[in-house]
C-alpha positions in Angstrom: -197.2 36.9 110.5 -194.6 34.5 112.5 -196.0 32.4 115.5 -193.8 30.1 117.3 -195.1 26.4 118.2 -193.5 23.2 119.4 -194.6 20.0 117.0 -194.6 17.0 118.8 -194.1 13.4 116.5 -194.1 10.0 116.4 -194.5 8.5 113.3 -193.6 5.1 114.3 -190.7 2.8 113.0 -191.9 3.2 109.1 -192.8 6.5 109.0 -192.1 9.7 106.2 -189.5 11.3 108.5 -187.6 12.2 105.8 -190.4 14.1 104.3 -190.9 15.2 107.9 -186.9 16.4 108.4 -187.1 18.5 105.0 -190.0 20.3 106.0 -188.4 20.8 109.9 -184.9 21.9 108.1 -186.8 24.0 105.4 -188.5 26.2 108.4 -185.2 26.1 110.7 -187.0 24.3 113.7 -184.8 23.5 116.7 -184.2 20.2 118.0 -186.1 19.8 121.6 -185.8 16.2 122.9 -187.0 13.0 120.6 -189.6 13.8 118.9 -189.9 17.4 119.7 -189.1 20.6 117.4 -189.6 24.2 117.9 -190.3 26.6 115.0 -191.0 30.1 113.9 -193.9 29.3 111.3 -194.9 32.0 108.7 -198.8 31.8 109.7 -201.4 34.0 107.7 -203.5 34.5 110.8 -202.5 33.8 114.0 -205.3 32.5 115.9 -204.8 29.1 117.3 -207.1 27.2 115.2 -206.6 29.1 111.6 -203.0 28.4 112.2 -203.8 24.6 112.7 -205.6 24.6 110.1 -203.2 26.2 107.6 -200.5 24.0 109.0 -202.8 20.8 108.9 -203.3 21.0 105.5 -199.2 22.2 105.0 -198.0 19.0 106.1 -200.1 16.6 104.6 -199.3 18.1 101.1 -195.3 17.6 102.3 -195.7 14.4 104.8 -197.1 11.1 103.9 -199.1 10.3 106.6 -200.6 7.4 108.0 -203.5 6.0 109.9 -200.8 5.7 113.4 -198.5 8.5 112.9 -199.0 11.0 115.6 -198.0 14.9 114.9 -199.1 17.7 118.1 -199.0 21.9 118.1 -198.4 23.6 120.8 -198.7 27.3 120.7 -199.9 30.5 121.9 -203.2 31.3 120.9 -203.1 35.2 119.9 -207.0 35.6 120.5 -206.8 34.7 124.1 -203.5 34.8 125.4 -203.9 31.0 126.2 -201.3 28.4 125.6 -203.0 25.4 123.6 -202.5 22.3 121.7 -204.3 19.9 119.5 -203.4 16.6 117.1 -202.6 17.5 113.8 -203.0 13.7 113.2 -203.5 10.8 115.4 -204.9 11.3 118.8 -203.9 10.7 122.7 -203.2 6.9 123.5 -203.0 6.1 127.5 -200.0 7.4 129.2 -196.9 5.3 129.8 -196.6 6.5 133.4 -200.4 5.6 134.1 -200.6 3.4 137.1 -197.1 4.3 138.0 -198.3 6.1 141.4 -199.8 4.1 143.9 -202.1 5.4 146.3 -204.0 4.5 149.7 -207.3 3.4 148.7 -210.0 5.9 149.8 -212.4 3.2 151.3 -212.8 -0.6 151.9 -214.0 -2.9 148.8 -217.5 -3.8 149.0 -218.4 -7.6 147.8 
């Protein structure tokens, strides 16, 4: 059954992206912005997290991953109708744009 998800990576300056590129080619993704590929992926189920799951364990028989390389899906969860997403590998690190918006503050500091 074909589901279509966005994979968002960042595996750094020494990371397998040739590996990565192969397997991207190999399923026809489309190019989406650095970092950023859309794909129709042959899933076996496709639920949200069995399609993770399958694709999880896909990529680290293809990809040589390591302990900062980042990989997120994004798709449509079938069951629900809800878009979702979730780290393949790595996890969140704090937002470059974090701090960028300054606001009043709400009350006076209290020493």
């Amino acid at each position: 059954m074909i589901v279509h998800l966005v994979i968002s990576f960042d595996l750094g300056l020494k990371g397998d992206y040739s590996n990565l590129y192969s397997w991207l080619d190999q399923h026809d993704a489309i190019e989406c912005g650095n970092g950023l590929a859309a794909l129709a992926y042959d899933a076996k189920d496709t639920s949200f997290e069995k399609t993770y799951e399958q694709l999880k364990m896909e990529l680290q028989e293809k990809i040589q991953i390591d302990k900062t390389d980042r990989l997120y899906m994004i798709m449509k969860d079938t069951a629900d109708g809800m878009m979702k997403g979730k780290f393949l590998f790595g996890n969140r690190k704090r937002a470059p744009w974090e701090g960028h918006f300054m606001q009043e503050p709400d009350k006076a500091d209290i020493f």
